[in-house]
FIMARTI-261227 format. One record per residue: chain; residue number from 1; x, y, z of N, C-alpha, C, O, CB in turn; residue in one letter. Coordinates in steps of 0.02 Angstrom, whole numbers. Glycine has a CB too. Example, Ala and Ser with C-alpha at 12.3 -4.5 7.8 and 13.67 -1.06 7.14 Angstrom:
<mikols>
  c    k      nx      ny      nz     cax     cay     caz      cx      cy      cz      ox      oy      oz     cbx     cby     cbz  r
  A    1     660    -284     390     615    -225     390     660    -165     390     712    -166     423     565    -224     452  A
  A    2     642    -112     354     684     -53     357     645       2     394     670      57     402     704     -30     286  S
</mikols>
This chain:
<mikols>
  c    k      nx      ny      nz     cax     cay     caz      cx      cy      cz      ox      oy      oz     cbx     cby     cbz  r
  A    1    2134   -2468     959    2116   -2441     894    2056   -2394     901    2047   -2344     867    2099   -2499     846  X
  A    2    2021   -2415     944    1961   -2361     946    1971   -2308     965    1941   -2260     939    1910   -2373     981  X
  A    3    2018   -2299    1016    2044   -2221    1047    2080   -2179     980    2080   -2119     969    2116   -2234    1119  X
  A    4    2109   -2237     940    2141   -2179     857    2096   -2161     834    2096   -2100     823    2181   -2209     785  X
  A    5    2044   -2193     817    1981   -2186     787    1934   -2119     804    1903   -2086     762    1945   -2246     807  X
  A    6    1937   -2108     866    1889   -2059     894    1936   -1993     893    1914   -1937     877    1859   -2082     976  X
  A    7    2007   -2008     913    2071   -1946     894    2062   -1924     833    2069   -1863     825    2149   -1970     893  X
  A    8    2045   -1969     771    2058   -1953     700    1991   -1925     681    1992   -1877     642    2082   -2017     652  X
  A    9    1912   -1955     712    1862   -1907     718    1854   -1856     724    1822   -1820     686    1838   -1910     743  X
  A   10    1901   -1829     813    1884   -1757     840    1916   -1724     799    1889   -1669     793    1901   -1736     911  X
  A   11    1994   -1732     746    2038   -1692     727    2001   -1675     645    2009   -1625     610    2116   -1729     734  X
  A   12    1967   -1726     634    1952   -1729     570    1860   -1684     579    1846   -1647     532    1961   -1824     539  X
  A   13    1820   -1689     622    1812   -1630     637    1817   -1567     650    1782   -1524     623    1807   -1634     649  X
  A   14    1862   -1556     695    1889   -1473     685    1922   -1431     627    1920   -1371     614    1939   -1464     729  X
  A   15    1964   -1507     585    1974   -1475     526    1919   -1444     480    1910   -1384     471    2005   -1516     493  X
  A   16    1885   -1495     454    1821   -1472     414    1797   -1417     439    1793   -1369     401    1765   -1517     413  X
  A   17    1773   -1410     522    1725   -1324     559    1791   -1302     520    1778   -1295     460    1710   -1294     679  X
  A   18    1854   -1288     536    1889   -1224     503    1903   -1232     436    1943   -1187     425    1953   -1204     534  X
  A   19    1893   -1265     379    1885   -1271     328    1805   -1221     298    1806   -1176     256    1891   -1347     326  X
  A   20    1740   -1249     337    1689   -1231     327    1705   -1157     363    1672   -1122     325    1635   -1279     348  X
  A   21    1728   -1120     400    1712   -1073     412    1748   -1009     367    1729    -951     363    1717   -1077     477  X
  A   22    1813   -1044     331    1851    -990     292    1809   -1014     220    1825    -994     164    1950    -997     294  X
  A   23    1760   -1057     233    1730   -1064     161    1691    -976     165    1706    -922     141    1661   -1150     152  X
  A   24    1637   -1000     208    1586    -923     232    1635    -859     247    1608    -804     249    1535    -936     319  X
  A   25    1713    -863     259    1727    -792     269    1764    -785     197    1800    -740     175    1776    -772     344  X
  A   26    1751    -822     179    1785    -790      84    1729    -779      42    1723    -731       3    1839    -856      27  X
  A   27    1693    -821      51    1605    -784      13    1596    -733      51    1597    -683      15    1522    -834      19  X
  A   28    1584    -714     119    1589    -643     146    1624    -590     115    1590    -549      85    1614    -643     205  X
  A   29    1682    -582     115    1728    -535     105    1718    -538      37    1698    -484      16    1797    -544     132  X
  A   30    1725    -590     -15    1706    -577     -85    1637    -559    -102    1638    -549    -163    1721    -631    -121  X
  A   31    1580    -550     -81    1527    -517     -84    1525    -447     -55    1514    -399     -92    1485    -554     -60  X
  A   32    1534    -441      -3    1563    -371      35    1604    -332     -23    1588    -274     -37    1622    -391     106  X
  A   33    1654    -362     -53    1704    -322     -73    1670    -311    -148    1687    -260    -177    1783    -356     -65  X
  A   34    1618    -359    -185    1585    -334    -250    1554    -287    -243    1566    -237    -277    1545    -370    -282  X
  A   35    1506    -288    -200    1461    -255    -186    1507    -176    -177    1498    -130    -217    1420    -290    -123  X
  A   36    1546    -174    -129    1595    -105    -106    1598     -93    -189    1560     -50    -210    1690    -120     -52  X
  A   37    1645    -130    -246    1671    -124    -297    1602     -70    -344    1607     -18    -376    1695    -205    -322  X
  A   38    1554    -106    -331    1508     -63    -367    1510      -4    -334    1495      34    -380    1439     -87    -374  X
  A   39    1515      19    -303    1489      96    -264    1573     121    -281    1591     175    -259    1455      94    -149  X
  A   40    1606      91    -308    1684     155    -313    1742     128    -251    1802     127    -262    1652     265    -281  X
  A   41    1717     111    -201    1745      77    -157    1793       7    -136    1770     -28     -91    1706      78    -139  X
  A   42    1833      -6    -155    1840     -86    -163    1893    -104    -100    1928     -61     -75    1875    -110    -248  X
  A   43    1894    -156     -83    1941    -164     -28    2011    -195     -50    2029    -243     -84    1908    -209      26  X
  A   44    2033    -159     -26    2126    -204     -32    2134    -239       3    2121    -228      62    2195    -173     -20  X
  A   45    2162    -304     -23    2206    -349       1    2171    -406       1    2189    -455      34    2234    -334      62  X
  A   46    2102    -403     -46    2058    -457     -39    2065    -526     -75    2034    -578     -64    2001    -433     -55  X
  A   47    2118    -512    -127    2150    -585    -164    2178    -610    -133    2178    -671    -140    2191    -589    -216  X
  A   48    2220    -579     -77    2264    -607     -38    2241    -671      27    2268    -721      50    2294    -546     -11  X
  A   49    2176    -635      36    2129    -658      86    2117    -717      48    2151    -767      60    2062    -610     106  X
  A   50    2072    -718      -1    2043    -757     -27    2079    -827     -69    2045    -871     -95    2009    -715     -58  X
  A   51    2162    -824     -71    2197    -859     -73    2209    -913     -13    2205    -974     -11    2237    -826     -90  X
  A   52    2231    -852      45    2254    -886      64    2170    -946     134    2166    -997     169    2326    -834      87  X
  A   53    2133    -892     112    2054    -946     146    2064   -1005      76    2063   -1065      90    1936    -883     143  X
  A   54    2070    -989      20    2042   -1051     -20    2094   -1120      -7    2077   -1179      -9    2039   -1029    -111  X
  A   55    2161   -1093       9    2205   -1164      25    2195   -1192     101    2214   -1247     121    2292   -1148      16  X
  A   56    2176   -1163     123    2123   -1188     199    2043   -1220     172    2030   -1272     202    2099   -1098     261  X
  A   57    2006   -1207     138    1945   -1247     126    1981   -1284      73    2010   -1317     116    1872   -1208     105  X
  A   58    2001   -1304      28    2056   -1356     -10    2068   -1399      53    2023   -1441      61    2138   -1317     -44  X
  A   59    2108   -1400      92    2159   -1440     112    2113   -1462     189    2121   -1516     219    2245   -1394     116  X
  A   60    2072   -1417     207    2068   -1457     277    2026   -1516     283    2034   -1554     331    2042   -1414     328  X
  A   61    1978   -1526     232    1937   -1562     238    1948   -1638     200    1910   -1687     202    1887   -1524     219  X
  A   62    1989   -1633     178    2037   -1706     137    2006   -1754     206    1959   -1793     199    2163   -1697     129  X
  A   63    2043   -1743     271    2025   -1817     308    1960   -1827     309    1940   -1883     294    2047   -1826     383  X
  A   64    1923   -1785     324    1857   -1779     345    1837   -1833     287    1829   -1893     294    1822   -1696     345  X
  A   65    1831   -1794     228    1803   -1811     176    1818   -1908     160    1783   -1949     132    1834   -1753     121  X
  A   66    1868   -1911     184    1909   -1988     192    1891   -2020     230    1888   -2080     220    1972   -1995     207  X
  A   67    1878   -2000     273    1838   -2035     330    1762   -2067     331    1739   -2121     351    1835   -1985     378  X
  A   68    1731   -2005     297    1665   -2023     263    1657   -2056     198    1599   -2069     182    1631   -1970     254  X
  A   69    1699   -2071     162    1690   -2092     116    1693   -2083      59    1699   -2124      14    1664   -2101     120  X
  A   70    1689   -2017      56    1672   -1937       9    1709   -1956     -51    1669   -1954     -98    1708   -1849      45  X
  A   71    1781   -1978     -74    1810   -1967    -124    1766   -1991    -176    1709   -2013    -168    1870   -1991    -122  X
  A   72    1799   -1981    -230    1747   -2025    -290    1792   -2070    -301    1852   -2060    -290    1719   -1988    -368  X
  A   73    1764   -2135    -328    1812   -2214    -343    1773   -2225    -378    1712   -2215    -375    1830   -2280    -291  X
  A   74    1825   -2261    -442    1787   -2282    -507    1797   -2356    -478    1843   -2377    -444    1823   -2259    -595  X
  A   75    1743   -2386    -500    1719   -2467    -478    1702   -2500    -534    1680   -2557    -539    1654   -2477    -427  X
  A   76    1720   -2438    -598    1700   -2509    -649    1743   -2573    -662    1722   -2627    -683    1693   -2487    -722  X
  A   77    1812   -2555    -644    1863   -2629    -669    1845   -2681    -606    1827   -2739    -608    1971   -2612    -670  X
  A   78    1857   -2634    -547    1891   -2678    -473    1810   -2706    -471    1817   -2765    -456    1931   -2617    -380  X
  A   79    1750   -2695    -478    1694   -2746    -464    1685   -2780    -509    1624   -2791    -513    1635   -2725    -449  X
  A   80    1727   -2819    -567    1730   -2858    -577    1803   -2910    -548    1821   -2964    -572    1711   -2843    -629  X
  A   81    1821   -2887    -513    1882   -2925    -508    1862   -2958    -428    1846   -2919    -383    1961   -2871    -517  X
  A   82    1865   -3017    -419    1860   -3050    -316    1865   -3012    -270    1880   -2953    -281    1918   -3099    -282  X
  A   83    1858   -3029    -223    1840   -2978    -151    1904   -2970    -141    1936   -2917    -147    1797   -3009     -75  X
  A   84    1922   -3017    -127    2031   -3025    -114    2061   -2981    -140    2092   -2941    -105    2081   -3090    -152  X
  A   85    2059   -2973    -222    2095   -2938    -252    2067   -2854    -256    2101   -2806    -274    2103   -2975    -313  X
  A   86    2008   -2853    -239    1992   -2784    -243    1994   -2753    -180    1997   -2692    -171    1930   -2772    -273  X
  A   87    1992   -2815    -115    2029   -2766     -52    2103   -2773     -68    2104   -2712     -62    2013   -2796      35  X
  A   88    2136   -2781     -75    2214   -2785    -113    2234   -2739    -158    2295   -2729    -161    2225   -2845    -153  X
  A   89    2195   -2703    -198    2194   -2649    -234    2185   -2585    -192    2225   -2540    -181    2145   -2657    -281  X
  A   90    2132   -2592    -175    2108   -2539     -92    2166   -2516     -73    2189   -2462     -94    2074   -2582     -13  X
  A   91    2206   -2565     -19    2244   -2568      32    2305   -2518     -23    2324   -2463      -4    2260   -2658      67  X
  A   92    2331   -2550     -94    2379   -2521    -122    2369   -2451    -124    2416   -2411    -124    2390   -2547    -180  X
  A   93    2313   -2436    -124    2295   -2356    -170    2285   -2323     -77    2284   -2262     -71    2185   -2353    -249  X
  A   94    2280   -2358     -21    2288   -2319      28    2344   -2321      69    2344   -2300     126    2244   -2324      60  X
  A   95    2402   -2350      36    2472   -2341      51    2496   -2303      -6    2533   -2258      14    2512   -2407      61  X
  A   96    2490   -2302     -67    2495   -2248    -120    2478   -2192     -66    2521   -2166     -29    2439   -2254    -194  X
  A   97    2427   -2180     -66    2387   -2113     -23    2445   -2084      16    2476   -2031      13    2315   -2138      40  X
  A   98    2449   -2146      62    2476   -2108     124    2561   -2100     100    2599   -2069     138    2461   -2161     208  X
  A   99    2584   -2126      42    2660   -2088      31    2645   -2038      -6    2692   -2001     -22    2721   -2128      -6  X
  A  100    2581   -2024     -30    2588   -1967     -73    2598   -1888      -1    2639   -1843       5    2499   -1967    -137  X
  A  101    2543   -1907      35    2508   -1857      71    2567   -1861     117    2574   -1806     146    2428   -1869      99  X
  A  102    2612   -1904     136    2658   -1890     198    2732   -1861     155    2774   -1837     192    2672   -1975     252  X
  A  103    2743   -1861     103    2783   -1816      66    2742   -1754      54    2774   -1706      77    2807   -1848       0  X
  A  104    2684   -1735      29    2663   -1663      32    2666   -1641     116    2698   -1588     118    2580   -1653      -4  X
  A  105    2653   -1655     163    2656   -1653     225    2732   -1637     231    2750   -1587     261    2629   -1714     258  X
  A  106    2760   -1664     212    2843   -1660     221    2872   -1598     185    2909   -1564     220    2882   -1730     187  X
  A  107    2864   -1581     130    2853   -1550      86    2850   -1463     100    2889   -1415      98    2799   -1582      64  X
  A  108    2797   -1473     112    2762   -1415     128    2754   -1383     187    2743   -1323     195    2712   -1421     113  X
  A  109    2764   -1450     253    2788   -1403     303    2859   -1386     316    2879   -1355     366    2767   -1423     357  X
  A  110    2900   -1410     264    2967   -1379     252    2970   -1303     245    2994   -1261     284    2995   -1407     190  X
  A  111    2930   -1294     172    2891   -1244     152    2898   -1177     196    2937   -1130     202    2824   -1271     152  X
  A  112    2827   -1203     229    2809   -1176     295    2883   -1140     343    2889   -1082     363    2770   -1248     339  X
  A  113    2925   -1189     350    2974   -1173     420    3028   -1112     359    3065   -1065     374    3033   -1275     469  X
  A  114    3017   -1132     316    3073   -1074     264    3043    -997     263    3070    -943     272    3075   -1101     164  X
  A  115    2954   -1023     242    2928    -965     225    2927    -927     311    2888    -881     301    2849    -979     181  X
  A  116    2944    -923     368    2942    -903     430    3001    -881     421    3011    -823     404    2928    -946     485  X
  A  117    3053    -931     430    3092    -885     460    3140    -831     393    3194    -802     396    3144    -935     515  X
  A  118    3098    -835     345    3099    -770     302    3075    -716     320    3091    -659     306    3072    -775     248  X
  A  119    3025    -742     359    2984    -666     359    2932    -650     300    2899    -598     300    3040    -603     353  X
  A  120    2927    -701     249    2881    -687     198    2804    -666     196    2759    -706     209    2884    -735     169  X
  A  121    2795    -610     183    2719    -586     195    2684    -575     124    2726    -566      81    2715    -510     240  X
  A  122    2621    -574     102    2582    -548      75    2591    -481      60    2596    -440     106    2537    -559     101  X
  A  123    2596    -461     -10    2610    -398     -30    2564    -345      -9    2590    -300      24    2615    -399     -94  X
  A  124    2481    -338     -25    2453    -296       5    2440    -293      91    2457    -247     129    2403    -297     -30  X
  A  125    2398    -367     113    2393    -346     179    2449    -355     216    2441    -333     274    2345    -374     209  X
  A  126    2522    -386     203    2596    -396     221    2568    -447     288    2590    -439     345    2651    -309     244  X
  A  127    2509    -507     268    2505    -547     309    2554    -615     297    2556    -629     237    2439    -555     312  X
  A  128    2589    -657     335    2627    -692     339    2594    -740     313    2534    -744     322    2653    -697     389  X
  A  129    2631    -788     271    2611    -846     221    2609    -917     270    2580    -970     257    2676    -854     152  X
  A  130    2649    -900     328    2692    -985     344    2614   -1000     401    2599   -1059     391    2811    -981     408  X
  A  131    2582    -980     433    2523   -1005     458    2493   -1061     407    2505   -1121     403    2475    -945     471  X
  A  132    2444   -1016     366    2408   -1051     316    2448   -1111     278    2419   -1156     249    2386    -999     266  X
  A  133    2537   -1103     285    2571   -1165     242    2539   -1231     300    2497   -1276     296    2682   -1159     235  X
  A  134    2580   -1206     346    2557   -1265     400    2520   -1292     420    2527   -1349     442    2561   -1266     439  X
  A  135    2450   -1249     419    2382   -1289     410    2380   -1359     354    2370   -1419     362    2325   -1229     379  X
  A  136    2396   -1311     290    2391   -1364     231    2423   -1402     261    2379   -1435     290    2416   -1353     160  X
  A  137    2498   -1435     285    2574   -1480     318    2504   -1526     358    2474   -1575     336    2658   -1418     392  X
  A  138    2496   -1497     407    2466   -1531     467    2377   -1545     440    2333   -1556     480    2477   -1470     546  X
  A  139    2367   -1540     366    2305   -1554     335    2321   -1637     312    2299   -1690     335    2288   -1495     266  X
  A  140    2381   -1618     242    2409   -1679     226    2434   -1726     293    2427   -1784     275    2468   -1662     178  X
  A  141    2452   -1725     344    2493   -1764     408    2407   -1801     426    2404   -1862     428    2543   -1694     490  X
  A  142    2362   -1771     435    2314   -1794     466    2270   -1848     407    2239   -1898     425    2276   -1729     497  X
  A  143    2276   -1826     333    2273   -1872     296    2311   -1936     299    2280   -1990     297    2281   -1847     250  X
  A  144    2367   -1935     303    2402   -1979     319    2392   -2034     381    2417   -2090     373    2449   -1946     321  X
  A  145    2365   -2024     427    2336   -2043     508    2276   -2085     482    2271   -2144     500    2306   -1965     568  X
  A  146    2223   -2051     434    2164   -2065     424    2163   -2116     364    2108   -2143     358    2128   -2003     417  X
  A  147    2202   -2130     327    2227   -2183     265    2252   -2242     307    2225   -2297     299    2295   -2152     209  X
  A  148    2314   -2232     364    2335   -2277     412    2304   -2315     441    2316   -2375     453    2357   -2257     449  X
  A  149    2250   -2274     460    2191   -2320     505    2139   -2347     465    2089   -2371     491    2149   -2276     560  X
  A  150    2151   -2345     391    2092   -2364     364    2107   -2448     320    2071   -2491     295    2068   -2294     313  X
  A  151    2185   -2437     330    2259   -2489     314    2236   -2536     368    2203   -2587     368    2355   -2452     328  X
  A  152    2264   -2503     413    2234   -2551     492    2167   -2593     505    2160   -2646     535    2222   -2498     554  X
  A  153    2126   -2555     476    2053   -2590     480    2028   -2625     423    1973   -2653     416    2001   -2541     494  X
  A  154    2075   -2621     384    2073   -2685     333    2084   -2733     352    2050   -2783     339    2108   -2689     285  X
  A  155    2147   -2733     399    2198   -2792     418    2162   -2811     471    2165   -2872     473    2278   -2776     437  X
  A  156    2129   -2791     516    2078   -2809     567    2025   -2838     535    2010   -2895     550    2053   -2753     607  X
  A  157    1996   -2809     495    1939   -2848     467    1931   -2925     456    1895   -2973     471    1931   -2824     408  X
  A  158    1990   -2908     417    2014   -2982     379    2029   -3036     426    2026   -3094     406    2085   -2974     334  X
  A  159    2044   -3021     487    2066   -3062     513    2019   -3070     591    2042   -3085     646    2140   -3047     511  X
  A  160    1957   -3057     575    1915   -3080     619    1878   -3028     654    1821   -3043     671    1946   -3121     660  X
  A  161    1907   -2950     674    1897   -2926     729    1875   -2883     714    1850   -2896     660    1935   -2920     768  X
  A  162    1863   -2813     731    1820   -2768     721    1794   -2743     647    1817   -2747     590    1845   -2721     755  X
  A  163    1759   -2727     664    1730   -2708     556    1695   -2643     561    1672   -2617     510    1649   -2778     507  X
</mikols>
């Protein structure tokens, strides 16, 4: 379990750096390109950019963020309810999770393999869509890994062994 653990770390790391870095190249290019806009100048193809960076900072950082803790959870019902039943609630809402996220995963890297071998590009810069699908595919897949193991370490917990 620890070797998944440190796999679902390094991956859930690299996602976030390339999440965080198309965060800074879409504030780049959208400041660049206001700034151009005032002087008469404006750049083409910059919605396109900025689409397709925003479904990369959206989607990559889901595990990360899962991993740490990050989501928000309302605790007003489940802390009144026993430890039992509110890890029992947990466990449901992280098998919920992981059928939601392994059907968008499914989903979308369908998506992905259609939008390729179409050939589908972006109207101004005629950049191809199916990269950025598959990021998102292999965003949700790694969500899915990181809910699994978090299923797993319930069931470990509970039953004596690592915490």
């Amino acid at each position: 379990m620890g070797l998944l653990k440190k796999i679902n770390e390094w991956l859930s790391d690299v996602f976030v750096w390339i999440g965080g870095i198309a965060l800074v190249v879409m504030t780049a290019v959208s400041c660049i390109n206001m700034g151009l806009r005032m002087m008469g100048f404006p750049m083409a193809g910059i919605y396109d950019l900025v689409c397709y960076l925003g479904a990369l900072v959206a989607a990559l950082p889901l595990a990360y963020t899962q991993l740490k803790k990050g989501h928000v959870a309302v605790d007003i019902i489940s802390l009144l309810l026993p430890a039992t039943v509110r890890k029992i609630g947990i466990g449901i809402s992280y098998v919920l999770g992981m059928a939601f996220f392994g059907a968008a995963a499914w989903k979308v890297g369908s998506l992905a393999g259609i939008l390729r071998a179409s050939g589908e590009v972006s109207e101004t810069l005629k950049m191809p869509f199916w990269p950025f699908t598959y990021a998102v595919a292999a965003s949700c897949a790694l969500m899915v890994f990181c809910l699994l193991l978090d299923v797993l370490t319930m069931f470990e917990s509970s039953q004596g062994g690592e915490k």
